[in-house]
Structures are given as C-alpha cells and as structure tokens.
N, C-alpha and C positions, 0 to 999 in steps of 0.2 A: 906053861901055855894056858890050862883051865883056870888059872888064877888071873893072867892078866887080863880074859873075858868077863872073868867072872866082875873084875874092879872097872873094867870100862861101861859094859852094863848098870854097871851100880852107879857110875858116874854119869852115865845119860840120864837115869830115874831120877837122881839128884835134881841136874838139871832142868827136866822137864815137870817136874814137881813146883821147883825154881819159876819155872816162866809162867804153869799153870797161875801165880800167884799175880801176876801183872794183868794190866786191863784197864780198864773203866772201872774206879771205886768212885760209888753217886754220896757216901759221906760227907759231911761238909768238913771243909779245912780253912785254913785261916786263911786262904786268898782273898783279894776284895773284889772280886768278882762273883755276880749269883749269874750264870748263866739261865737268858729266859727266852729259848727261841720260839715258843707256843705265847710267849706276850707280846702285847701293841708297847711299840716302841713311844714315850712321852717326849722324845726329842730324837731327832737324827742330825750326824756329827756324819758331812764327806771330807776324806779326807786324798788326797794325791799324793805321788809321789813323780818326778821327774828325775834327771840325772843326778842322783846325789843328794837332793833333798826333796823335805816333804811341802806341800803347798802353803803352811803355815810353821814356825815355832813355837806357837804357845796354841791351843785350845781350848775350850771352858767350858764344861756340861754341869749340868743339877748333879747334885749329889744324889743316890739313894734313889734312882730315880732310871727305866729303864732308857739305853741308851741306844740308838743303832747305829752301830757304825759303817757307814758302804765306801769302801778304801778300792782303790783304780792306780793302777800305773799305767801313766800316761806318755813317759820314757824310758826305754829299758823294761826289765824285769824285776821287779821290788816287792820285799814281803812288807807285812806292818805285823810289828809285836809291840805287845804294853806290858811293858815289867810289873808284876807284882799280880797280874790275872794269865788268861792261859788265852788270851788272843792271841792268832796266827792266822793270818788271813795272806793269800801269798797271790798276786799279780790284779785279782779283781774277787771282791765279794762281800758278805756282812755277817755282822754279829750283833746280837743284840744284849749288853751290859748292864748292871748296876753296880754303879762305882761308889766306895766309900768315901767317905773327904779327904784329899790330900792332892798332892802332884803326883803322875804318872811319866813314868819317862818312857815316850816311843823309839822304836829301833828298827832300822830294817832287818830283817831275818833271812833276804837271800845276800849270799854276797855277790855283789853288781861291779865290782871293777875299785881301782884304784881312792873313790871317794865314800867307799860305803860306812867307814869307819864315823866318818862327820855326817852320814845320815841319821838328824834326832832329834827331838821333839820333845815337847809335852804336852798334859792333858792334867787340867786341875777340874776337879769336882769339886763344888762344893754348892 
C-alpha cells in the first residue's frame, strides 16, 4: 500500500515538473513570424470570412515588413490561421506580423460545419 503512494507521488512530481517546463518560451525559432504588437503596423491586410470561405483566395503583403491583420466573421463562426506563424485569431480581431517571403496558406481553425474543410487561402509576401 506505502509503495503504491509512494510511485503515485512520484508520478505527479514527474508530471508537474513536466508541465512546469511548458509556457511562453520568447526565444526565437524558426517560424516566419516576428510578432510586434507594441509596433505601427506599415500595411493592414482585412480579411473575412462567410460561410465556408474567406473574402479572397490569394492575398499579397510586403515582405519583411509589419503587417496587421484585422480578420471578422461575417457568417457563422470562423477562426483565421496561417500555417508556418502562430496566428489564431478566432471570430474577430488583429495581429500584427512580419512575414518572410514566400506563400502562406490560410485555414479556418474553428470547425464550422460540413465546408470547413475547403475553407483556404493564401497569403504571399514578398
């Protein structure tokens, strides 16, 4: 009995040790995103989302360059993500980006019903 205390104990410590280790790390990594919410944004990019799709297919901002993005569902309830940075913006709000050069592909990130799969997008910087 003092034994299997003693390993469940030990096995919470583990754990909470474990989750101590998660967080906000402000280290850089290789996303292509700098988040800058304390900067002036050099272009703003709105973007919508309706049933199933976003108000455009393709998108084009500066490279390298901050960007604000103010994303609105204007049917339904829709997130906006941009693969390859850590945008998640879900029903209405903004962020402020600098993109490196390439295509971004957008995605909704709540799921919305039967078309949310063909909600998508992108976004080229350059």
């Amino acid at each position: 009995m003092k034994k299997s205390v003693l390993l469940c104990a030990a096995a919470v410590m583990v754990m909470l040790l474990a989750l101590s280790g998660c967080g906000n790390n402000n280290s850089s990594n290789a996303s292509n995103q700098d988040q800058t919410k304390n900067q002036k944004a050099d272009k703003t990019l709105n973007i919508t989302a309706t049933d199933f799709k976003f108000n455009k297919q393709t998108y084009t901002v500066p490279a390298n360059k901050n960007v604000k993005i103010n994303f609105e569902s204007k049917e339904g309830v829709h997130g906006l993500g941009i693969t390859g940075t850590k945008v998640n913006i879900e029903n209405k709000g903004s962020e402020i980006v600098k993109l490196k050069p390439g295509t971004y592909h957008v995605h909704c990130t709540i799921p919305c019903g039967n078309g949310h799969g063909d909600m998508k997008a992108k976004i080229i910087a350059q």
